[in-house]
N, C-alpha and C positions, 0 to 999 in steps of 0.2 A: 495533070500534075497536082498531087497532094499540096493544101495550102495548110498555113501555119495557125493553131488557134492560139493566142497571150491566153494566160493563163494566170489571173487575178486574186489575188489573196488575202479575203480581209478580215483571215481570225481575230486579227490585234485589233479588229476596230468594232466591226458589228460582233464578230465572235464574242467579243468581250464584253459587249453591253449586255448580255445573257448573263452573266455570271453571278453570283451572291456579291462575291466578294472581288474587290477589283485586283486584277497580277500587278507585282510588284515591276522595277524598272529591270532588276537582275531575271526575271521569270519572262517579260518580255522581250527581254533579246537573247534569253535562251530560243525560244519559238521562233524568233526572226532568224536566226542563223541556222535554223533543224531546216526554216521555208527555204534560206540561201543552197543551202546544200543539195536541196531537193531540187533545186535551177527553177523556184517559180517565177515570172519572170516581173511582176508588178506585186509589190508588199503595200499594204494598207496599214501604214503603222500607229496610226491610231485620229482622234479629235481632236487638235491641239487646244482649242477654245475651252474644249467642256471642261479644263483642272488644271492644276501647276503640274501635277504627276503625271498627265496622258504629256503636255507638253513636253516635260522633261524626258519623258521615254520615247518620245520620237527625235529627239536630240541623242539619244545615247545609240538606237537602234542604228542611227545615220552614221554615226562612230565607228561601227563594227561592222556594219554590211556592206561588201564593195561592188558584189558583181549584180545584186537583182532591181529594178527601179523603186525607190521608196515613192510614196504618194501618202498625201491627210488631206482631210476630209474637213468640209467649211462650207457653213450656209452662207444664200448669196448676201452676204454682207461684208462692209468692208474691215472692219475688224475682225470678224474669223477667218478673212485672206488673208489679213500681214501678220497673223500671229501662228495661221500655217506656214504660212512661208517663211518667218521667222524659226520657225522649228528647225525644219528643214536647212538654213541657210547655209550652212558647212558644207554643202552639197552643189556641184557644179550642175547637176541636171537632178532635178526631182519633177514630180508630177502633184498638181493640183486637182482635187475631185470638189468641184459644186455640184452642189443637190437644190433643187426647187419644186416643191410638188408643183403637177401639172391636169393634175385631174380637176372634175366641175367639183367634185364633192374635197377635197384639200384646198382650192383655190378659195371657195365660199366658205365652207366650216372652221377650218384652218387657219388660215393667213387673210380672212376678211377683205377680200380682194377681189379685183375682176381678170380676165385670160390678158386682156392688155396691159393693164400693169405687171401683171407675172412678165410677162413678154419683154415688159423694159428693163424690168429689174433682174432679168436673168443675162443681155445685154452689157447691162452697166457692168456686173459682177465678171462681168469678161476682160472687159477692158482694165478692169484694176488689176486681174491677176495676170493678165499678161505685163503687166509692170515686174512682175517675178520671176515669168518663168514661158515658155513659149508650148510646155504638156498640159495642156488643159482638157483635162476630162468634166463633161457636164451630165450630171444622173435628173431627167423627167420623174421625178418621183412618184409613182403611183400611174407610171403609163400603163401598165396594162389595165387601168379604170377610165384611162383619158381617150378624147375624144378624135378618131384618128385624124379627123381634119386639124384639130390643133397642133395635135402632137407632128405631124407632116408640118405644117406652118415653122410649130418652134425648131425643128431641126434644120430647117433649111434656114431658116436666119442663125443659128448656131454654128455653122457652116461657114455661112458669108462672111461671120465674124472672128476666123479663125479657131475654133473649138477642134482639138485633133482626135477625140471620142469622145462619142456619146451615149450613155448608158441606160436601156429602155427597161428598170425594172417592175419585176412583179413583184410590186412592194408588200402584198398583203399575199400572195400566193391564193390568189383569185383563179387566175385564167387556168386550162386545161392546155395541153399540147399544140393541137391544130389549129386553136385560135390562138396563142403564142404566135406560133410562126406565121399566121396572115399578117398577124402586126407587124413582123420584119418583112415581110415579102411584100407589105403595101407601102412603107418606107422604100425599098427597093424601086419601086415602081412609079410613086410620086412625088419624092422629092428628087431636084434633075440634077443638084451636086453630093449623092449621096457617096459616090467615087471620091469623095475626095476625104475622107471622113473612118475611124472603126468604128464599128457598132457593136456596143459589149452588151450583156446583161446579166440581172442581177436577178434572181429567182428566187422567192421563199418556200417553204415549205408546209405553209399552211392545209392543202388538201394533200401532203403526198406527193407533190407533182414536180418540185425544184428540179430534178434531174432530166426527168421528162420536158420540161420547157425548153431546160437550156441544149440537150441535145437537138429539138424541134426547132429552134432561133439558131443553131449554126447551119441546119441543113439549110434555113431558107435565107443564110448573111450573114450572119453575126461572126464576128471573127475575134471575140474576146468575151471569156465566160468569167463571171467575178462570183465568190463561192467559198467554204471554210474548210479546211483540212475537219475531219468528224463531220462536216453539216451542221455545229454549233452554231448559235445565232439567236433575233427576237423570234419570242414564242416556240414555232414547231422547226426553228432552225432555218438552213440556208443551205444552199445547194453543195453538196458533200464534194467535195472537189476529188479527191479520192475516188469514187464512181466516175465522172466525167474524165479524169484522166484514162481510166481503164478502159470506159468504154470505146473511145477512142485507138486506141490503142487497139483490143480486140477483134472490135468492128472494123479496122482501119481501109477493110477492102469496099466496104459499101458507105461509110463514111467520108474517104478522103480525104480525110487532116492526119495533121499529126501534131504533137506538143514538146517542148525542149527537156521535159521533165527528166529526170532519173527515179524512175521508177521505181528503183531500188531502193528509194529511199522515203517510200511513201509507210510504209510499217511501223519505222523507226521513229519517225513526224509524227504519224497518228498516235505514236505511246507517248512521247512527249509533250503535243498537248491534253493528250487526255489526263496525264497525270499530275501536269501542272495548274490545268482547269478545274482538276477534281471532276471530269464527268467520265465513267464509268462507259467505256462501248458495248452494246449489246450486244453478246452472243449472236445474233443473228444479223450483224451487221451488215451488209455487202461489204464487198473487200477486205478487210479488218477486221471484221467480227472474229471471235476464238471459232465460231461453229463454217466460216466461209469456207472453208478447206478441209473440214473435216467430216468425216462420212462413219453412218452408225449401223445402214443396213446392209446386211452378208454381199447380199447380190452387189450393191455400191462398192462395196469395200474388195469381192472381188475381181470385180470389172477394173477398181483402178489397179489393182496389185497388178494386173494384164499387160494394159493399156491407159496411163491417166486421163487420156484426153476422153475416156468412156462418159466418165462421169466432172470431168473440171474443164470448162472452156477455157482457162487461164493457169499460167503456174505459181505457186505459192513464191516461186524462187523471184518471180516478175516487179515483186510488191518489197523483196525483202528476208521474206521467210524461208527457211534452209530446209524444211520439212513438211509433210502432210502429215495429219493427224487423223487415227482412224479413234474413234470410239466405242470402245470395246462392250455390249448391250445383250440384251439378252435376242438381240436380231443379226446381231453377228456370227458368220460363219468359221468353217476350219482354219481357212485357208486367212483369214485377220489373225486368228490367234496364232496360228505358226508363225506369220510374219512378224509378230509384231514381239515373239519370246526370240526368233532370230535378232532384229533388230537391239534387243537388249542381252546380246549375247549367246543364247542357246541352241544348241544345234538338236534336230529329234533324233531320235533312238539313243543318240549316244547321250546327251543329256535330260530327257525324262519322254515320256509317252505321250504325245500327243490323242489320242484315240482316253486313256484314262482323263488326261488334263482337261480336253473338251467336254466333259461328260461334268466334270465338277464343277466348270467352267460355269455349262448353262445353270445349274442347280445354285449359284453363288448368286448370278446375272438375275438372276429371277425375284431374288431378295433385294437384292442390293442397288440393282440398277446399272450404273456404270461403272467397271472395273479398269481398277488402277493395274500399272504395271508388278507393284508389290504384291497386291491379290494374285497376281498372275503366276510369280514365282513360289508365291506361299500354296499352292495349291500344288503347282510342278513338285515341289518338293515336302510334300504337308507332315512327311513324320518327322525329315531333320529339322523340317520347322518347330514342330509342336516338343521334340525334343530339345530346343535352346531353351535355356531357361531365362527373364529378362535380366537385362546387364545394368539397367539404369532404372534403381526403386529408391523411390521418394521416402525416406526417413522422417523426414521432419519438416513441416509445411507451417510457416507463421506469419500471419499478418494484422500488421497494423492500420488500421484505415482511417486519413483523418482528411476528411473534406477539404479543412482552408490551411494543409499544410500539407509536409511530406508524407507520400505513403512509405512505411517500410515493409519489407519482404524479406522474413528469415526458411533459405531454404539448406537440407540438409539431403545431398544427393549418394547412393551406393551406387560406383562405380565399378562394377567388378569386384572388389578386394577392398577399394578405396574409398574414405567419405568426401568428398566436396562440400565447400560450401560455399554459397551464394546469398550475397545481400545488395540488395539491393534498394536504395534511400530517393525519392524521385517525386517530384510535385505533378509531371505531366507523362503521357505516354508508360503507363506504368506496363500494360501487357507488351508491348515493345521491348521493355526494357528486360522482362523475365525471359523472352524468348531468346534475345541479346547474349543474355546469362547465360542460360542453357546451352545454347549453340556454342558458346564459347569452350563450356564444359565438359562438351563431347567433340569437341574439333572436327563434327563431322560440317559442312560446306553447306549448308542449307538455305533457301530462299524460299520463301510466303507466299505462296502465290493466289490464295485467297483463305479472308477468316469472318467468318458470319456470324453474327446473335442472335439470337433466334426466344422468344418467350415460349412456356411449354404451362399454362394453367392445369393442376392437378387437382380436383376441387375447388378451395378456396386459398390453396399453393401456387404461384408461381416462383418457377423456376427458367433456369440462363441455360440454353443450347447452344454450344460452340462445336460449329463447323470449321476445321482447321485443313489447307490442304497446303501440302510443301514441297518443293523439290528437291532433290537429291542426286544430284550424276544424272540428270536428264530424266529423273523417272519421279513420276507424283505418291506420295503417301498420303492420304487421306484419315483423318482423326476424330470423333464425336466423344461429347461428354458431356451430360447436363446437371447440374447443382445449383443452389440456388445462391452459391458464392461464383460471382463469376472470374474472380481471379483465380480459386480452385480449382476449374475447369479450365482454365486457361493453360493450367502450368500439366494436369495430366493429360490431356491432348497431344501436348508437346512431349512428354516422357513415353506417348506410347508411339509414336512416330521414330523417335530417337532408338526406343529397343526393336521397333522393326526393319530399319535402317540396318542396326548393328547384327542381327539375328541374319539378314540374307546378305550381309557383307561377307558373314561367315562361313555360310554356304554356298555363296559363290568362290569363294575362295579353294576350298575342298573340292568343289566340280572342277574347278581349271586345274 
C-alpha cells in the first residue's frame, strides 16, 4: 500500500532569508495562495519574531489561506512562541516549528551550552507551546553533524513529551545520501517510540545533494519532506520541491508514495515565485527549466516526434506545460523542421519546399545558432519576404536625458502612409515604457520574453548590445542592435521586430 509523504513549504520563510530585498505582505500572499492551490499541504509562512512585517504577513497569509496548514518558526524561547502564536491566532489549528541546534559543534560555539541544558531547554519550549497549540513540530538543527546517540536521546524524550514532528535537518548540506538515510534508519531502530511520531527533513543544498538526501530519508522513514518551490533558500538553496514532487511521482512504482499535490500546478508556482523573488530559473533546471523539455538534436527531436516517451520520462502537460519545445540548431534534423512549419501553420508542397527550406535552413543554423520560427518562415518564403518593403521607419528619434529628473523621448514613427507619434515623459522604467509606446502603435499583441545588455569594447569605445526576444501569436522574434546610446538601440530592436511581425503577417495571409 503506497503511503503518503506531507509535503512542507518554506519559501515564505527560509526562501526568503536568501533574498536582497525582503517581499512585501501583498507579494507574500500572492505565493501563499499559488502554494494553496498547488494543495501543498503544510506552508511555512514566515518568522514572526524577526520584524513587524514578517509578523504582519503571517497574519494576512492566515486571512486568505483556508485549506493548507500555516506553521512559523520560533526559537526555543518563550517570547518567539507567543508572538508565533500570536501571529497565527485567527486560526483554529496552526502549527508550531521550534528549532535548537543539536550538534557538539552549535551547542559549544553557538549557544555556549552543554547537550544537557540544550535538552532542558528544548523540553521547556514544549511545554509553553503546547499552551497554544497541540502541532508541534521540533527541527534538531544541525543533526546531520549531531551525534547519533544524542540525537536518538533528544527524540525520544521529544516524543515522551508530546512533539507530533520532528525534523532531522541537514542544516549545512553536509551529509551525502546513504549516510542521510543511516540517520533515519538508526532513528528507526533505536528510539522505541518513534511510531508514535513524523519524521520530516529539511535538506540543503550545499554539495548538490538536497534532493538526493530527502529522496534517501523517505526510502528509509521519513514521511514529511520540507523544501522550496525553485530550491531557493541560505547559500546554495534548499531542497527544490518541484524535483521531489516529480520524482515521486515518476518513480512511483519503486518508490511507493505518493503526494496530494496537483501537479498541474507546479509551473505556474515556479513563475510566480520566481518572478516575485526576482530570481531567474536556469535553463537547465530540472523540471522548470526553459531547456527541461526541450530537445536540440535531430535524432532527439525525431525520436520524440515518434514516440515522446523516446526521449522524456515525464510529460510537460504533468507540470502545467501545454507543449514541448524542440530547438531548432544546426543538429536538428528534417523531420523538427517540417514539424515544427506544420505546427505554425504550413503544410509542404502546397506551402513551400521542404528539401529547398532545409538546405537554407542548415546554412542560417550555422551562423546564427538557434532559429526562431520567423527565421523559419523568412527563409520558406525569402523573395515575398525580401520583396516587403518595412512598414514601420523611424523618422525621427529624440531624446532628452536627465539623471535626477524626467527623461523625455520624442519619437516620430512611418506607418505605412501614416506618421505617429509617441512621447513619452517618465522618471523610471524608461525602456519599458518605449516599448509600451510602440506596442501600442502597432496593435500588434506582443510580450518580452527576454532582453539583455551586453557591453561590446571597440578599442577604447564601448558600446550597448541589446538582445531583444518577443513573442508574437506564439512564435519568437528575435532582434540585436548595438550603439553606444542605449536607448537608441532599444527602440530599433523593437521597430525591426514590429516590421518582421508585419512582413509575414502579410505573407501568411496570401498563402491562406
Amino acid at each position: 500500500m503506497k503511503e503518503k509523504i506531507i509535503i512542507f513549504d518554506t519559501t515564505l520563510r527560509d526562501g526568503e532569508q536568501s533574498l536582497q530585498t525582503s517581499l512585501n505582505i501583498k507579494e507574500k500572499v500572492k505565493i501563499a495562495l499559488a502554494l494553496e492551490k498547488m494543495n501543498i499541504d503544510i506552508i511555512e509562512a514566515g518568522f514572526p519574531i524577526s520584524s513587524p512585517g514578517d509578523f504582519k504577513s503571517v497574519q494576512q497569509i492566515c486571512k486568505h489561506v483556508k485549506n493548507s496548514t500555516i506553521c512559523s518558526l520560533a526559537r526555543c524561547l518563550e517570547k518567539d512562541i507567543r508572538i508565533a502564536a500570536e501571529a497565527m491566532s485567527q486560526l483554529e489549528n496552526f502549527r508550531l516549528h521550534l528549532f535548537l541546534g543539536t550538534s557538539k559543534l552549535h551547542i559549544e560555539s553557538k549557544l555556549k551550552k552543554n547537550f544537557q541544558e540544550i535538552h532542558q531547554m528544548a523540553l521547556k519550549s514544549i511545554k509553553i507551546a503546547q499552551k497554544y497549540t497541540d502541532d508541534i513540530e521540533f527541527s534538531c538543527e544541525d543533526a546531520g553533524r549531531t551525534s547519533i546517540d544524542n540525537l536518538c536521546r533528544i527524540v525520544e524524550s521529544l516524543i515522551k513529551n508530546g512533539v507530533k514532528t520532528i525534523n532531522i535537518p541537514d542544516t549545512v548540506g553536509y551529509t551525502i545520501p546513504n549516510e542521510f538515510s543511516k540517520i533515519i534508519e538508526n532513528l528507526y531502530k533505536r528510539v522505541p517510540n518513534i511510531d508514535q511520531v513524523i519524521i520530516s527533513i529539511h535538506c540543503h543544498n550545499d554539495l548538490g545533494m538536497a534532493v538526493g538526501n530527502s529522496i534517501s530519508a523517505i526510502q528509509a522513514g521519513a514521511r514529511q519532506i520540507e523544501g522550496t518551490i525553485t530550491g531557493i533558500g541560505e547559500r546554495a538553496g534548499n531542497t527544490a520541491l518541484e524535483e521531489i514532487i516529480m520524482a515521486i511521482k515518476t518513480r512511483k512504482k519503486l518508490l511507493n508514495f505518493f503526494t496530494n499535490i496537483q501537479h498541474k500546478e507546479i509551473y505556474h508556482t515556479s513563475k510566480i515565485v520566481s518572478e516575485i523573488c526576482n530570481i531567474p530559473i536556469p535553463i537547465n533546471k530540472a523540471i522548470i527549466g526553459e531547456n527541461a523539455f526541450s530537445h536540440s538534436s535531430g535524432i532527439h527531436q525525431d525520436g520524440v516526434i515518434k514516440n515522446r516517451k523516446n526521449y522524456e520520462i515525464m510529460s510537460p502537460k504533468d507540470i502545467g506545460l501545454k507543449k514541448i519545445q524542440f530547438n531548432l540548431t544546426p543538429r536538428s534534423g528534417r523531420a523538427a523542421v517540417k514539424q515544427r512549419m506544420k505546427e505554425i501553420g504550413y503544410i509542404e508542397k502546397k506551402d513551400y519546399n521542404l528539401k529547398k527550406l532545409y538546405k537554407n535552413f542548415l546554412k542560417l543554423a550555422d551562423k546564427k545558432g538557434q532559429i526562431c520560427d520567423y527565421d523559419l518562415e523568412k527563409l520558406a518564403f525569402k523573395k515575398k519576404y525580401l520583396e516587403k518593403k518595412p512598414y514601420f521607419i523611424l523618422k525621427n528619434l529624440k531624446i532628452i536625458l536627465k539623471f535626477y529628473g524626467k527623461t523625455k523621448i520624442f519619437i516620430d514613427l512611418i506607418c505605412g502612409k501614416k506618421i505617429k507619434k509617441l512621447f513619452i515623459k517618465t522618471k523610471n522604467d524608461v525602456i519599458k515604457k518605449i516599448y509600451q509606446g510602440l506596442k501600442k502603435i502597432s496593435s500588434f499583441n506582443i510580450f518580452i520574453k527576454n532582453f539583455q545588455i551586453s557591453s561590446i569594447t571597440k578599442g577604447k569605445k564601448i558600446f550597448n548590445k541589446i538582445n531583444l526576444i518577443a513573442e508574437y501569436n506564439n512564435k519568437k522574434f528575435h532582434s540585436t542592435h548595438t550603439s553606444k546610446n542605449l536607448l537608441k538601440s532599444s527602440v530599433y530592436v523593437m521597430i525591426e521586430i514590429l516590421n518582421n511581425i508585419w512582413k509575414l503577417n502579410q505573407i501568411y495571409k496570401k498563402n491562406k
